[in-house]
N, C-alpha and C positions, 0 to 999 in steps of 0.2 A: 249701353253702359249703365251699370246701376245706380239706383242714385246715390248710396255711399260713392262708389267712385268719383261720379260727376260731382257731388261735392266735395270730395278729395282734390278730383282734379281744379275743381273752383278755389281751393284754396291754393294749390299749388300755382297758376296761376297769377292767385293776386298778388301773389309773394314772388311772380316770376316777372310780374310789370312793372315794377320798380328799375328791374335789370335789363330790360328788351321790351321796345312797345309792340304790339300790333293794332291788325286793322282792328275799328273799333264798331262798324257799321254792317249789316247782314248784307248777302249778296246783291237783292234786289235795289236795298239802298246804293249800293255802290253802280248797277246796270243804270239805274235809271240817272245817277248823276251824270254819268258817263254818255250815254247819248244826248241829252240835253245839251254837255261839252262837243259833242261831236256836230248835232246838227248844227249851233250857232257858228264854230267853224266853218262847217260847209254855207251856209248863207253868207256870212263874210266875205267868204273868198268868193263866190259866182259874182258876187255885189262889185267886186273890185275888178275881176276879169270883164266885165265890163264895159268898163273904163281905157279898156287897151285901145289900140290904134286900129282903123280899118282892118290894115291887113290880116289882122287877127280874128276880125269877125266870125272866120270859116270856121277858125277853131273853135270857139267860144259856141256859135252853134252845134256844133258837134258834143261842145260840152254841153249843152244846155238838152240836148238830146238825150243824154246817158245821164244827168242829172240825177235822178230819181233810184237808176239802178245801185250809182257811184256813194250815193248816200248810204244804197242798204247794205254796200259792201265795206263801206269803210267802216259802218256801225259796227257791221259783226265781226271785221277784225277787232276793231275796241271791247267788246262784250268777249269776245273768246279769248281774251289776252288779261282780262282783268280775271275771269272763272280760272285760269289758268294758274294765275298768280296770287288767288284765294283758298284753292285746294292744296297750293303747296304751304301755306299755311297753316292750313289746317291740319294736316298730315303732323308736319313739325309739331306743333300744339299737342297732337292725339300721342306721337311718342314721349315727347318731354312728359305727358301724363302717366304714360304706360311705366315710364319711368319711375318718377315721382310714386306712381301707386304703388310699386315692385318694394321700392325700397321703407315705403311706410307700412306696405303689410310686415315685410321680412323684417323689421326693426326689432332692437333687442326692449328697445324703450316703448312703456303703452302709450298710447296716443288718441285723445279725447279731442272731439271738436264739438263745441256745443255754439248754438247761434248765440245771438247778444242776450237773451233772458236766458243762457245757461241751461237751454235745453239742448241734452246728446244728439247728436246729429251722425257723428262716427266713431265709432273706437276700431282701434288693429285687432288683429289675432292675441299680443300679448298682454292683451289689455285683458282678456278673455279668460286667457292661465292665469295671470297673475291674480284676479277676483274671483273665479267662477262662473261669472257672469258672462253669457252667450251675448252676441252682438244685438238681435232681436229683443232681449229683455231689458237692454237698456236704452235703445234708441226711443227718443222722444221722455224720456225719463231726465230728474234732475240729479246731479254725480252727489248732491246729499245722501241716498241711500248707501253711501260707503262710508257714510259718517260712523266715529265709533261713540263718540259723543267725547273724546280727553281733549279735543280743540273747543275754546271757547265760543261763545257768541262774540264777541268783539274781534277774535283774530279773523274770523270769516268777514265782517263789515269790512275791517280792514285792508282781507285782502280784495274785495269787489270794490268797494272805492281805487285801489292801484290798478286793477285792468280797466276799471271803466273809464279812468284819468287819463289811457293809452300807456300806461307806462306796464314795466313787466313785474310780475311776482316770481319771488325763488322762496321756495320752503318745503315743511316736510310735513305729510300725515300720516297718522295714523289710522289707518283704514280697515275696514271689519268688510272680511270676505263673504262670498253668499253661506259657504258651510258654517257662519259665523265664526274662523278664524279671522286673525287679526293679522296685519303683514305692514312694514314702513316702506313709505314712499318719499323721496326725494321729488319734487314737482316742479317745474318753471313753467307759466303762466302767460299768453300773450295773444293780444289783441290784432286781430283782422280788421283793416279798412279798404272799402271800396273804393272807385275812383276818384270819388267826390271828397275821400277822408275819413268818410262816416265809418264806426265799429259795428262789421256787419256779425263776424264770427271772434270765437275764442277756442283755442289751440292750447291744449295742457300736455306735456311729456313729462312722464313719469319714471323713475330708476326705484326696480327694488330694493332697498336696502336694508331687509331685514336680516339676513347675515350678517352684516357691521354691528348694526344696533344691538343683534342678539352678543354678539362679541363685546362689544362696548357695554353693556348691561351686566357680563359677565368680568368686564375688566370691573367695572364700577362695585360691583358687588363685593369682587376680591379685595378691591383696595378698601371696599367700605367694610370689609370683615380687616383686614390688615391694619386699618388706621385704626377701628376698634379696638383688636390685640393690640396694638403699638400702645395705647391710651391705658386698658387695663394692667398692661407689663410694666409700663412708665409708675404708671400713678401706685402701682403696687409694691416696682421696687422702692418707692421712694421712704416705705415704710415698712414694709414687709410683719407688721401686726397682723393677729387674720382679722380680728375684729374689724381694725382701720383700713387693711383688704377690700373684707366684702364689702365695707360702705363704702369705698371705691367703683367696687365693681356695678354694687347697687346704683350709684348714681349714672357712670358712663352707659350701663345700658338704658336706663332710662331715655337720657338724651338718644343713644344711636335709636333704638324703635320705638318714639318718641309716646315710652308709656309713661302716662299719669303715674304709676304706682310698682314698686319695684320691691320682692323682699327677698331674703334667703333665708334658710332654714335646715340646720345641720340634722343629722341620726346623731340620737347617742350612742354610749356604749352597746346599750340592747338592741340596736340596731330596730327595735319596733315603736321610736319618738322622735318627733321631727318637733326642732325647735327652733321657732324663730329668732334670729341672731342678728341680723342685718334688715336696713329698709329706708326706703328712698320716696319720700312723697305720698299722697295721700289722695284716691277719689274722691272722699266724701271729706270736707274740712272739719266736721265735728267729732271724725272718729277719733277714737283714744290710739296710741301706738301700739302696736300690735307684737312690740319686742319682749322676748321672754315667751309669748303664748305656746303651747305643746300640743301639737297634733298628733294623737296614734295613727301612725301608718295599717294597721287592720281596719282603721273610719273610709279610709278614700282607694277606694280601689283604683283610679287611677297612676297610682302610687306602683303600685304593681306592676301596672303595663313599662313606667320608667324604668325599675328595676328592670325589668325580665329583657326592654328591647333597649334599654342606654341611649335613648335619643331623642332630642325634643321634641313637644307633642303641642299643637295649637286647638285650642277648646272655643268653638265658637259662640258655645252659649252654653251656658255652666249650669243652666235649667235640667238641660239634655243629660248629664251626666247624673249618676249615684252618689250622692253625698250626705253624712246622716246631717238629720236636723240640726243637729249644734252648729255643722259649717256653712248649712248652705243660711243658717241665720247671720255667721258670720259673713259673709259674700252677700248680702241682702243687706246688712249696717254698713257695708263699707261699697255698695252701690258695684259690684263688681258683677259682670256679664260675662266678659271673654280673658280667657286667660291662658299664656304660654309657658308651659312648663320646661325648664330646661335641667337636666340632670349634672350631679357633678361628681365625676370621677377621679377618684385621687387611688391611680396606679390601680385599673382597672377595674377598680369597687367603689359603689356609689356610696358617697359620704356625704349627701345633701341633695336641694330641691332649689332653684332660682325661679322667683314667678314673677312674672310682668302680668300685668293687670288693667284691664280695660273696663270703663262702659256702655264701652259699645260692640254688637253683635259682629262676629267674623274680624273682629279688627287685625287679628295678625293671622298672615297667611304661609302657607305650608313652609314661600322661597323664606320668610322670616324663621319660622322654627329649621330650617333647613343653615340659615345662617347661626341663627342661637345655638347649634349641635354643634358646628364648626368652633364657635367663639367660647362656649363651654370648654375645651381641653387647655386653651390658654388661662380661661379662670380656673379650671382646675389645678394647672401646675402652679398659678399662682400661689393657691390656697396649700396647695403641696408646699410650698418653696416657704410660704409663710411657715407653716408648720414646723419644716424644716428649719427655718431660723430660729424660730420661738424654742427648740430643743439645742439647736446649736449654740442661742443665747445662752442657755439655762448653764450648758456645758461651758460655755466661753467664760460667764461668771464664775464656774463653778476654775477653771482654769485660770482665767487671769489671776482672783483670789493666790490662788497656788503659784502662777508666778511672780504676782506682788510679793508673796510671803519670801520668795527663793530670790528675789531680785534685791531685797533687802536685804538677806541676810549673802549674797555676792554683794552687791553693794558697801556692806558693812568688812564684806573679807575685804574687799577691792579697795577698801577706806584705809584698814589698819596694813593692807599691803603697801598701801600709795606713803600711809605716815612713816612705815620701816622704810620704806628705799628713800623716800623725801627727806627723811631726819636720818638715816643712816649717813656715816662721814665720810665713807669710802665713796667713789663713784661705781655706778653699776649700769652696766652698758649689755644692751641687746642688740646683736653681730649676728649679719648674712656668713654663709659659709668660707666667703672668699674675704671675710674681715671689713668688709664694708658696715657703717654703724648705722640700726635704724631707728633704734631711742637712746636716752639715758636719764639718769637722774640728776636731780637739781645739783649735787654733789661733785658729779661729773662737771657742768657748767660754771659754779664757781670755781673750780681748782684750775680748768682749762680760759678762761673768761670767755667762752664763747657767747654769745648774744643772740646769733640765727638756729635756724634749725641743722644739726648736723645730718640728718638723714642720708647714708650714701656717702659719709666719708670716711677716708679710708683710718682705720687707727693706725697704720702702718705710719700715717702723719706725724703723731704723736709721739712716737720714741726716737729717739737719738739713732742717727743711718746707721752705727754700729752696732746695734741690738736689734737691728730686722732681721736677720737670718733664723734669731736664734725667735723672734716673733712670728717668722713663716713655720719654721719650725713646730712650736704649739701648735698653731691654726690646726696643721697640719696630723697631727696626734691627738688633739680634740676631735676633729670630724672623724677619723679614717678609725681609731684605733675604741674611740669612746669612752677615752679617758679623761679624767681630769690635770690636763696642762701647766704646771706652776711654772713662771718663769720672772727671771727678774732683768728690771730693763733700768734705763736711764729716760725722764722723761722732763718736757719742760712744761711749767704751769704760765699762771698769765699773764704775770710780770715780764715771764724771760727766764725765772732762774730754774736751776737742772735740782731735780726730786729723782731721790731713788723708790722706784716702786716695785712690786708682785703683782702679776696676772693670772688672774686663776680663769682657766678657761675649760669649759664644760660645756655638752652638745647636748641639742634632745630635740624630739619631734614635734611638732604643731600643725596641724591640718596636713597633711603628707610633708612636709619641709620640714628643712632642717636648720635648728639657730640654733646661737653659740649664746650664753650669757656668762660675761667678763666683767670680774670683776676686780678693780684696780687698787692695792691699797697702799697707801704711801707708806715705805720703810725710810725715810729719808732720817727720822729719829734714831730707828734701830741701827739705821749704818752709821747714823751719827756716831750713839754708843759703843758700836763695835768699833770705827774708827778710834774713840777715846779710848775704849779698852786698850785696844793695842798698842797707843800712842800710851796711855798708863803703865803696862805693862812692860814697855820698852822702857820709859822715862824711871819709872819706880826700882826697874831692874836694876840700871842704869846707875841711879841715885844710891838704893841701897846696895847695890855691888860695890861702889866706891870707899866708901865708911868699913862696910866688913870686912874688903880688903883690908882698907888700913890697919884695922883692927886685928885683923891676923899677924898679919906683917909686923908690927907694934909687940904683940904679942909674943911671934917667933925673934925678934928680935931681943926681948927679953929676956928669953930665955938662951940665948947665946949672948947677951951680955947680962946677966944679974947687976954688974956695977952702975948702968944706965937706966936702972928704972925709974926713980925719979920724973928723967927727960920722956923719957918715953909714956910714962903716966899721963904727961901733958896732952900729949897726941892723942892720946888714947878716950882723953876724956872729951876734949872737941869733938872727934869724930864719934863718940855716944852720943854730945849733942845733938849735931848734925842726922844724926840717925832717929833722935827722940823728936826732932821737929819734925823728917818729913810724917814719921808715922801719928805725931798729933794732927798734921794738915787733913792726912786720910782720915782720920775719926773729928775732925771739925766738920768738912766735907760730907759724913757721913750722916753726923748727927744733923746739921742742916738740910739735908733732904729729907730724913726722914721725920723732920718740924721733934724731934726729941731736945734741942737746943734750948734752954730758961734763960730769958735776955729779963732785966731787971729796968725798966724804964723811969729816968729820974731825970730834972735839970742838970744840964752838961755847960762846964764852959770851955767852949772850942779852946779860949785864948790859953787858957791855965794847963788843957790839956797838949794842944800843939805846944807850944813852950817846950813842956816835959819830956816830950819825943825829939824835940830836936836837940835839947841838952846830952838825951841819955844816945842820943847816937852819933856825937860830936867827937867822941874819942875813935867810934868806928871808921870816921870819916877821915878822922886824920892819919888813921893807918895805912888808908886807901889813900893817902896823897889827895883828899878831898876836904872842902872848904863848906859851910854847913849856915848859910843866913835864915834867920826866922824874921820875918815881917807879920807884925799884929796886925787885928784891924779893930779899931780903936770903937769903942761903945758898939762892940758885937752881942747882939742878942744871944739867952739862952736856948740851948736843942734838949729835948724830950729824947733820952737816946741812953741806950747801955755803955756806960762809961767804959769798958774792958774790951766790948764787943768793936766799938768804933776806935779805942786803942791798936786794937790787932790788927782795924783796915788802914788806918797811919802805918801800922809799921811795916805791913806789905809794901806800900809806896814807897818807905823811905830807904827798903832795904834792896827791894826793887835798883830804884833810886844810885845806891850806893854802886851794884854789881853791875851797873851796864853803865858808869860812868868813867872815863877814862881818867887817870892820877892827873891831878892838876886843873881838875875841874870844878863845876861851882854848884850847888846842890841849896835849893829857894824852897823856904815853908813859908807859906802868908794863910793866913785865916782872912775870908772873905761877907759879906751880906749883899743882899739884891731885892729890889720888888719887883715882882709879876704880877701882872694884875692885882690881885687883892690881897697877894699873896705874898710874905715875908720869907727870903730865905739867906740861912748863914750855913758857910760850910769852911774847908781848907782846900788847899792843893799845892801839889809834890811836884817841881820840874827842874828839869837837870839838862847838863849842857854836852849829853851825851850822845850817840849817834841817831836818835830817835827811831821810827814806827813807820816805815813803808804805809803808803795808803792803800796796799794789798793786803797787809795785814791787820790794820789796825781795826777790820770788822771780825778778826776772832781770838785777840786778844784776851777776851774775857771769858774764851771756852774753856774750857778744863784739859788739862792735859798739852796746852798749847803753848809752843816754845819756838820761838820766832832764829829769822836768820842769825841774828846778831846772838841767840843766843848760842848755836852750835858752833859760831866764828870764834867768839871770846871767853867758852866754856865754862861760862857762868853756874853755878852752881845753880838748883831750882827742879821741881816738879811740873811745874805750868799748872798749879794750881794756886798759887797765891791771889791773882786778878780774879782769879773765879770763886773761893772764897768772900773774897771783897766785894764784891756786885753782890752777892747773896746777902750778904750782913747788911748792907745801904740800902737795899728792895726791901728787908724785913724793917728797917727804919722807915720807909714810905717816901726816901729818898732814891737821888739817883745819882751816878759817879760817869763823868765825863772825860773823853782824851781827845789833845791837842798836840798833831806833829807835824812836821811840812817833808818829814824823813831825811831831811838833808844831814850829814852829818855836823854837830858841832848846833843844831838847834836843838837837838835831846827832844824831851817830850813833857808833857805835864798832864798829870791828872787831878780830878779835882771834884771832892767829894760833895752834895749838896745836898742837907737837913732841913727840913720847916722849922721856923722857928718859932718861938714861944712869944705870943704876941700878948701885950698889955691890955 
């Protein structure tokens, strides 16, 4: 066996007696303890056969006869029983080796056994491929010749202090092959002891792992170019200036290929000047800054090679290269040796130079310009994207400007739009197609008293159940036909009470939809008017029908009796009267509206005046079967007031008064005074004991043209303008005129005029 083997198998072995002992002794040691054992035996026992009884004697001679032979026969069964039971041992041993060897040559793992001073003793087959190195050139050699020199001196002390402690080592080298490639190794470490304990060998297996490593190197490199980009993108969208870019970019590359000195340097227009623009650090600290300086691209021929191959170039010694006097003095003040040229491409065409800067020879190697060419097109697009911002800025200014201008001047439309619809008096509402509302104007919310937002509710709400059909209706001729829909409804406001209004409802487009804007305006006056109209028009008919009749009839009457004119004259001329008051009523009425009315304001005395009106309409009363009391009211202040004007509103009450009181009734003037707050007031009032004023009516007594139940019962003579004359003349005095009825018949009613009075 060789003595790699036999040392193989020694090792295998010692590592196999921990698990299974054997004999420990060569064979002659074992023969000769063994007959030693044997003969004391045999003397023993002849010693003790002996000792038998007589009759035994014959035998014992007999033994003592063959003594000699018995000895050498027993010996040599012991000596051929022990050889026997040696070889099979040994046999066992030489396979378990044959084993053991089979599978340490075949292993995928190398396998180093060096004695205790770390001299080679054996390696496998793959220990062979994996180094180079043939079994012969390293046996007796120490495994430092695969040093590459990247483990330190201390990791080596450290790992010879743990084998030599018996404990084991796990780690990794990097190991330099005989062709002087390099290859990693995965290694575990462990110590051999003999029987005594003592570390006689050391056993190293080795895993190549230069595969992983070289993958992990390549993982490491991506991520270290990726975190790079990530750092430049980050830090550049943060501002996207190019200026505050490239000092960006200037600084993170510094840190990632941890150059001293970092600059960049854009072409101009002419594309034949390079000018520094950016710069990060400094080799020599006295140098002055090197921003703003202009290098012609026709000085540095290297320049060219960028150009022409677009890829970064690593310069180990800047000696070596072409550069005129001026730069290489500049690269001599600024202590610079080695430098990494990286090119920068914006959309295919070099617009600049990025240089990293060293002093020292070779310092950046190819895999660094190899990553710098990679990490260039992220600085590129940067510098693109900068640029690009820096014109979109320009434009963005150039646009906001233009829609600040246009946003004011919407803002200013969208102002005096919001002031028309806010201060417009109508409500003006914007309608989904199916009449659902989704704004309106303030206009709207006070008429309606809503508080919340209406959005979504239906205007169909809003109008009285009888005037929805004729409101689906609209909807319905707004959307479909594209007209403008007038319609008139009945609607109720916030208190409760019913307004008559007009909806104009008109459709149009808005982002592909279709809205309706409605708008509401209250006729509740106009119908007012046209109510009075018609109520005038009836009543005035009505009125002056009555007189002309007479008047004709009076007339034809006349003239079929000539001897009766006299009598008839009579009639004839009440009923002119009659006809001259109402038509003065309509031109008082008239002239009051249109403020054409000259009231003369002077000190008035109620008492002197009321007096006079219930004197002069004493005899009227007594025609009527009516009874006529005045009540003064004693040290009544004077009223500020048109003495003729507030005449006329006495004698509306009193004749009032007269016409709706039944014969045999009592008919009360009193002149009155009162303080309110700070405030002095004297007035009169008219009440009679006649059938009074429903509390249905008595809120439109003083509308024009209005003439109550009792007046179409008892066919009172009248326009239903007289109470409304009156209220107008008392409003233009800055007084007010009040009524009091309970409507029962036989309490009548009283009104009762009330003037500021003339205070001391």
């Amino acid at each position: 066996m060789p003595g790699a083997l036999r040392t193989k198998g020694f090792v295998a072995v010692m590592k196999n007696r921990q698990r299974r002992p054997l004999l420990r002794w060569g064979t002659a040691e074992r023969v000769a303890i063994f007959y030693i054992i044997g003969a004391s035996l045999w003397i023993v026992a002849s010693d003790w056969l002996s000792t038998l009884p007589l009759a035994s004697r014959a035998v014992m001679a007999n033994i003592q006869t063959y003594k000699g032979l018995a000895f050498v026969v027993f010996s040599g069964v012991l000596i051929y029983a022990l050889l026997r039971m040696n070889s099979r041992g040994q046999r066992q041993a030489e396979i378990q080796l044959r084993q053991l060897s089979a599978a340490v040559e075949q292993s995928a793992s190398a396998v180093i056994i060096t004695d205790s001073d770390g001299i080679i003793e054996y390696v496998n087959p793959r220990f062979s491929r994996l180094t180079g190195y043939a079994m012969e050139e390293v046996i007796g050699q120490n495994p430092r010749l695969l040093q590459s020199g990247t483990k330190s001196r201390e990791e080596y002390v450290e790992l010879w202090q743990t084998i030599k402690s018996g404990r084991e080592w796990r780690g990794e080298f990097y190991n330099k092959r005989k062709d002087g490639g390099f290859y990693w190794a995965s290694a575990t470490i462990s110590p051999i002891r003999d029987e005594r304990g003592a570390i006689t060998h050391f056993i190293a297996v080795q895993e190549d792992i230069t595969p992983q490593k070289r993958t992990t190197e390549k993982l490491e490199q991506h991520n270290r170019e990726l975190s790079l980009r990530n750092r430049i993108v980050s830090a550049a969208a943060s501002t996207l200036r190019i200026d505050e870019v490239l000092s960006v970019t200037c600084r993170e590359l510094a840190q990632a290929f941890d150059a001293p000195q970092v600059t960049v340097a854009l072409l101009d227009e002419t594309r034949e000047t390079l000018e520094i623009v950016a710069e990060h650090g400094t080799i020599q600290p006295q140098a002055n800054p090197s921003l703003g300086e202009r290098v012609p691209v026709s000085e540095v021929a290297v320049l060219y090679d960028l150009i022409k191959h677009n890829e970064a170039r690593a310069i180990e010694n800047v000696e070596q290269q072409i550069y005129p006097a001026s730069a290489r003095a500049i690269m001599t003040q600024r202590g610079i040796t080695s430098l990494l040229l990286i090119p920068l491409l914006v959309r295919g065409e070099l617009t600049g130079v990025i240089e990293l800067a060293s002093p020292e020879k070779g310092r950046f190697t190819d895999e660094a310009a190899a990553l710098a060419t990679n990490v260039s097109a992220t600085v590129s697009q940067s510098l693109d994207n900068a640029r690009l911002y820096g014109k979109v800025s320009r434009y963005n200014d150039q646009l906001v400007q233009m829609v600040n201008q246009r946003t004011e001047e919407l803002q200013r439309a969208r102002d005096r739009v919001s002031a028309i619809l806010d201060n417009t008096p109508d409500p003006i509402l914007l309608l989904q197609p199916d009449g659902r509302i989704e704004t309106a104007n303030l206009s709207f919310y006070e008429l309606f008293g809503f508080e919340e937002d209406v959005y979504r509710y239906p205007i169909s709400r809003l109008v009285e159940p009888e005037n929805r059909p004729a409101l689906l209706v609209g909807l319905r001729q707004a959307n479909e036909a594209g007209q403008v829909a007038r319609i008139e409804v009945t609607v109720r406001g916030r208190s409760g009470q019913k307004l008559d209004a007009e909806l104009a409802l008109a459709a149009f487009e808005e982002s592909g939809s279709r809205r309706l804007v409605c708008v509401l305006r209250d006729i509740s006056a106009l119908k007012a008017v046209e109510r009075m109209k018609d109520a005038f028009v009836s009543n005035v008919s009505h009125e002056l029908r009555t007189p002309i009749t007479s008047l004709r009839l009076y007339h034809h009457l006349m003239e079929l009796n000539p001897d009766k004119t006299g009598t008839y004259m009579g009639h004839l001329g009440r009923e002119i009267n009659r006809l001259s008051t109402i038509i003065e009523d309509l031109l008082t009425l008239s002239r009051l509206d249109q403020g054409r009315f000259d009231m003369t304001f002077a000190p008035v005395d109620l008492d002197a005046l009321v007096g006079q009106y219930a004197l002069d309409r004493e005899v009227m009363a007594q025609d009527c079967g009516l009874h006529i009391v005045y009540r003064p009211q004693p040290e009544l202040p004077l009223v500020e007031a048109d003495h003729g004007m507030i005449g006329q509103v006495l004698s509306v009450l009193l004749t009032n008064a007269i016409n709706y009181t039944p014969r045999g009734g009592l008919i009360e003037v009193c002149t009155r005074k009162r303080q309110e707050g700070d405030r002095l007031w004297a007035g009169f009032s008219v009440s009679d004991t006649g059938h009074g004023i429903s509390p249905e009516e008595q809120a439109e007594v003083f509308e024009r043209f209005f003439r109550g139940k009792m007046a179409t019962e008892t066919n009172a003579p009248g326009t239903g303008l007289g109470l409304a004359i009156a209220r107008e003349i008392v409003e233009q005095h800055r007084g007010r005129i009040e009524l009091r009825s309970s409507g029962q018949p036989g309490d009548g009613a009283e009104f009762s005029v009330w003037l500021p009075a003339i205070e001391d």
